[in-house]
BAKOLVEX-358978 format. One record per residue (C-alpha): residue number from 1; residue in one letter; x negated, y, z. Coordinates in pm, 1 decimal. Last residue first. Example, Ala and Ser with C-alpha at 12.3 -4.5 7.8 and 13.67 -1.06 7.14 Angstrom:
   num   residuo         c1         c2         c3
     2         s    -1367.0     -106.0      714.0
     1         a    -1230.0     -450.0      780.0
***
This chain:
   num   residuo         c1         c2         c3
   205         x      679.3      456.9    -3455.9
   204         x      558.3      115.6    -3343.5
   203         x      759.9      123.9    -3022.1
   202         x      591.3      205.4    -2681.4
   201         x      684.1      -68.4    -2435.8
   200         x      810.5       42.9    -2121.1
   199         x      858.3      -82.6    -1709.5
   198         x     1035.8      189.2    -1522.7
   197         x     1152.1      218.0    -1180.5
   196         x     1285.9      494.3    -1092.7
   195         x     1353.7      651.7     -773.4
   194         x     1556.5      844.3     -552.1
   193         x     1462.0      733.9     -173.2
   192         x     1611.0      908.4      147.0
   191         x     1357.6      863.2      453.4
   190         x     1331.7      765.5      807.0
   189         x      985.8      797.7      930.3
   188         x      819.9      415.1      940.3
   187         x      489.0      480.1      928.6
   186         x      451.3      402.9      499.9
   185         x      828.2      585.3      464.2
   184         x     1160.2      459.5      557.5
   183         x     1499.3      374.9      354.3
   182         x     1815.9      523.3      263.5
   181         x     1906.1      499.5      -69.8
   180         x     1930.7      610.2     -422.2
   179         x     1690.6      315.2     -628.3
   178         x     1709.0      343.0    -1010.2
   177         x     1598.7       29.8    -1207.1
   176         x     1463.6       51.1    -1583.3
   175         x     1291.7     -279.8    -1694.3
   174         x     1166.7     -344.7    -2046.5
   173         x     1279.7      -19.6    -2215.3
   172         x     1156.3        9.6    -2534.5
   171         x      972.5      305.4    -2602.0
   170         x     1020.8      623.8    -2750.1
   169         x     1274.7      796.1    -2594.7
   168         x     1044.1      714.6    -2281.3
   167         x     1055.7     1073.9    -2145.8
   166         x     1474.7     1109.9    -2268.2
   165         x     1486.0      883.9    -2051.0
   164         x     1350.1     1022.1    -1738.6
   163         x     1540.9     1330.0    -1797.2
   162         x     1905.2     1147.1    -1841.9
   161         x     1812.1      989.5    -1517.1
   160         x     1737.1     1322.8    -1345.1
   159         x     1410.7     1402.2    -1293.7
   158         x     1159.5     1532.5     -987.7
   157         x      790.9     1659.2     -975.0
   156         x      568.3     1747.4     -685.5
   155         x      367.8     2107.9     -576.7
   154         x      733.5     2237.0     -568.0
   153         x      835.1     2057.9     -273.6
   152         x     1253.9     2074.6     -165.0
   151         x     1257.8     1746.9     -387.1
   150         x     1098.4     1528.2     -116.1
   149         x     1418.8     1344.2       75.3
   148         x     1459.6     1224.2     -320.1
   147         x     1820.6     1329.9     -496.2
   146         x     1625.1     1485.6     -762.8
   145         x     1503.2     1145.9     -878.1
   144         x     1158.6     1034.3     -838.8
   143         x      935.1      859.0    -1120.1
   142         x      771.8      522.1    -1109.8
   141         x      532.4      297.9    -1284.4
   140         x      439.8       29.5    -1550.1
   139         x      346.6      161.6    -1907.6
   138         x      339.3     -108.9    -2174.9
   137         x       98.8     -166.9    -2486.5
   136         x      310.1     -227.2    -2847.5
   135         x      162.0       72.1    -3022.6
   134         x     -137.1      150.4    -2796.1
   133         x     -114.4      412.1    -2496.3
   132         x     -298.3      751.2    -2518.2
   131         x       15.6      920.5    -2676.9
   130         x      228.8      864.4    -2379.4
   129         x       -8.0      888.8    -2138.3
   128         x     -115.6     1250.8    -2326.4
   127         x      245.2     1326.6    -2355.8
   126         x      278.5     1256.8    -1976.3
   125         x        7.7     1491.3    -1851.3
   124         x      152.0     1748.5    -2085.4
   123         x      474.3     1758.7    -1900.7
   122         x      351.9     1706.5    -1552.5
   121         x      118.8     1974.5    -1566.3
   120         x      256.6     2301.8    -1416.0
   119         x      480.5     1993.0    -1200.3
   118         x      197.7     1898.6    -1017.8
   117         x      116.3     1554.4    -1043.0
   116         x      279.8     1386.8     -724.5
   115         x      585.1     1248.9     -859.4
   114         x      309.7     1025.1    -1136.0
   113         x      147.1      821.3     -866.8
   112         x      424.9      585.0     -738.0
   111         x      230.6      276.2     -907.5
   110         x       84.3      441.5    -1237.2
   109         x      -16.7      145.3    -1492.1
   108         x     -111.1      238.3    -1812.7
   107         x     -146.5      -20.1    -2068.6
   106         x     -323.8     -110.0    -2404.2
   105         x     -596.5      161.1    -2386.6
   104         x     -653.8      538.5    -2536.0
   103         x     -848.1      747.8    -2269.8
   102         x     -638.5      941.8    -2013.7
   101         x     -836.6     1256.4    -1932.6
   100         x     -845.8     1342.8    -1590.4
    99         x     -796.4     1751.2    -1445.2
    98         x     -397.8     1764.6    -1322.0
    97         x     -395.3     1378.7    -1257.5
    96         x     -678.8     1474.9    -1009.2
    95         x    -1016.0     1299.0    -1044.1
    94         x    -1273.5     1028.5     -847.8
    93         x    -1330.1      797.2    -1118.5
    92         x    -1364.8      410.2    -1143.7
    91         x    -1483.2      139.0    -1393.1
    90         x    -1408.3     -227.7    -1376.2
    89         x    -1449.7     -515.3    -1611.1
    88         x    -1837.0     -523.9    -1567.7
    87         x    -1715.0     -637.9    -1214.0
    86         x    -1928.4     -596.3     -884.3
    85         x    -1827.4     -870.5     -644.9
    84         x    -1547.2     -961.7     -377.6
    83         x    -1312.3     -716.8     -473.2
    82         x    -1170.9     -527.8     -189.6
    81         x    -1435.8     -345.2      -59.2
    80         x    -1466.1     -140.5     -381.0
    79         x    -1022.8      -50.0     -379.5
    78         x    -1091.3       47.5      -10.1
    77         x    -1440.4      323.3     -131.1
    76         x    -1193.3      422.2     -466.0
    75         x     -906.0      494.1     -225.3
    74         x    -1149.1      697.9       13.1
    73         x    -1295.2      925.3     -261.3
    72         x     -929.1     1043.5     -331.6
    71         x     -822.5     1180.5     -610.2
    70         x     -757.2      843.0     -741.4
    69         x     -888.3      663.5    -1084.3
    68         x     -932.5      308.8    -1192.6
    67         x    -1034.7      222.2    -1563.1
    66         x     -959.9     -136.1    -1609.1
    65         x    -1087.7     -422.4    -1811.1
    64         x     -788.9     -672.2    -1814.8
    63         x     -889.9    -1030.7    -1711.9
    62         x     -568.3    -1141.6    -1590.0
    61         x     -746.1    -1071.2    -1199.0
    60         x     -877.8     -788.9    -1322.2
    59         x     -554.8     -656.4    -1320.2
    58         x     -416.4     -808.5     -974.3
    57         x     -749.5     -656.9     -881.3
    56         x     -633.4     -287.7    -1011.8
    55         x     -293.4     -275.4     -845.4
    54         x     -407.8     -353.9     -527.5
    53         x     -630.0     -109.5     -562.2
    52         x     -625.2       86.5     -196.8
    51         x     -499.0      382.0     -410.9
    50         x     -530.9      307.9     -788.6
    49         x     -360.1      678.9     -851.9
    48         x     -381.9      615.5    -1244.0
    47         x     -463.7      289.1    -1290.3
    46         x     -600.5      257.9    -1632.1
    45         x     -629.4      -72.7    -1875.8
    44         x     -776.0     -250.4    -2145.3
    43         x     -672.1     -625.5    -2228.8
    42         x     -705.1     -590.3    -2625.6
    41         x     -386.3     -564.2    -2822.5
    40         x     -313.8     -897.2    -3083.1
    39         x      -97.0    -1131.4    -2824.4
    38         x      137.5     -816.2    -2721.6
    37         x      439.4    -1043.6    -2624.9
    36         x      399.9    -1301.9    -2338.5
    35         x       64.5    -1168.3    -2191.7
    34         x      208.3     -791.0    -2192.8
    33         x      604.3     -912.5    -2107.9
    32         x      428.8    -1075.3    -1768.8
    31         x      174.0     -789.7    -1730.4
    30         x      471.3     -517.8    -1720.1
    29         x      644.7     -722.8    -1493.8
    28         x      381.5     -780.3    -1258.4
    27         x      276.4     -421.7    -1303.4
    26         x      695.5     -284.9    -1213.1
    25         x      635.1     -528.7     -917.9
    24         x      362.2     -405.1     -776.7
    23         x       79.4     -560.6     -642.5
    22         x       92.8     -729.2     -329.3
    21         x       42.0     -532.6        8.9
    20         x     -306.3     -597.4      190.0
    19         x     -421.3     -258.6      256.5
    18         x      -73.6      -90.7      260.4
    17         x      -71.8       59.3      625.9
    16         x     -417.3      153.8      642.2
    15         x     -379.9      332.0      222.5
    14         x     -110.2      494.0      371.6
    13         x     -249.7      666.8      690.1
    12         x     -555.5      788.3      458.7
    11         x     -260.2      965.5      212.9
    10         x     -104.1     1159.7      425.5
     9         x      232.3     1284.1      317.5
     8         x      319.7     1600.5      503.8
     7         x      594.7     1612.8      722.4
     6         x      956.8     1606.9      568.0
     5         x     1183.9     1905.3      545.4
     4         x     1584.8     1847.2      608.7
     3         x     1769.4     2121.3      364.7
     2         x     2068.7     2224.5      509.3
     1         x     2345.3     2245.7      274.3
***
């Protein structure tokens, strides 16, 4: 089988093409079951790969206080021009997945962020999101399948369906959708999709 290679992913070009798009809808689901069900955890929050933050204002927004962090200076520069004021409710850091340290809050959001830890790290990046989130708080975010246009790269991480479960063993599966499909990227390039969406609640283990 001929493997088709994809150009590289750059991240400036996305955060252009995104800068208005609506939050996602793995956080708006994770919020919804949040305010309906988790009454007694405190509103604290991280978005892990904030990007152009439209993640962390729809946050703020429900009066979460959030820790956003991105690699990338220029994500945390768009996600500061696009609230209107300084918020007390809003930290940020400039870090890798591969170097931050995921303090202990209520819910984790990671919108498409978590395939591009590098896989060296992957495993005990999750544990520590896993372990860092409050009994009863809720991880939104994605994961790629090993069917994904991207799986040739070995700086990025792929699971099968059985994998990704096994991950959140633990918590109670609000929303779990797999997408395996033909679709574009940011500028339009053709690409195959194999995702997951996943929307958790950590059980009171």
């Amino acid at each position: 089988m001929t493997v088709k290679k994809q150009k590289d992913f750059i991240w400036s070009e996305y955060y252009k093409i995104h800068h208005e798009r609506p939050p996602n809808h793995t956080l708006v689901k994770g919020l919804e079951f949040f305010i309906s069900n988790t009454k007694i955890l405190p509103k604290t929050a991280v978005d892990i790969g904030c990007g152009n933050g439209h993640d962390t204002v729809e946050l703020l927004k429900n009066n979460f206080s959030v820790l956003a962090m991105d690699r990338e200076d220029e994500a945390i520069n768009l996600l500061m021009s696009n609230i209107n004021q300084k918020s007390s409710f809003l930290k940020t850091e400039v870090s890798s997945m591969e170097t931050f340290v995921v303090p202990e809050v209520a819910l984790i959001n990671a919108s498409y962020s978590l395939p591009f830890c590098n896989p060296s790290v992957f495993g005990s990046f999750m544990n520590m999101i896993k372990n860092n989130i409050l009994d009863g708080g809720v991880f939104c975010g994605q994961l790629f399948g090993v069917d994904d246009d991207w799986s040739y790269r070995n700086d990025m991480n792929f699971h099968t369906k059985e994998e990704v479960k096994e991950i959140f063993k633990n918590f109670d599966l609000i929303l779990f959708e797999e997408v395996n499909e033909d679709s574009t990227i940011a500028d339009g390039s053709p690409k195959h999709w194999h995702l997951f969406h996943v929307v958790a609640s950590k059980n009171n283990v």
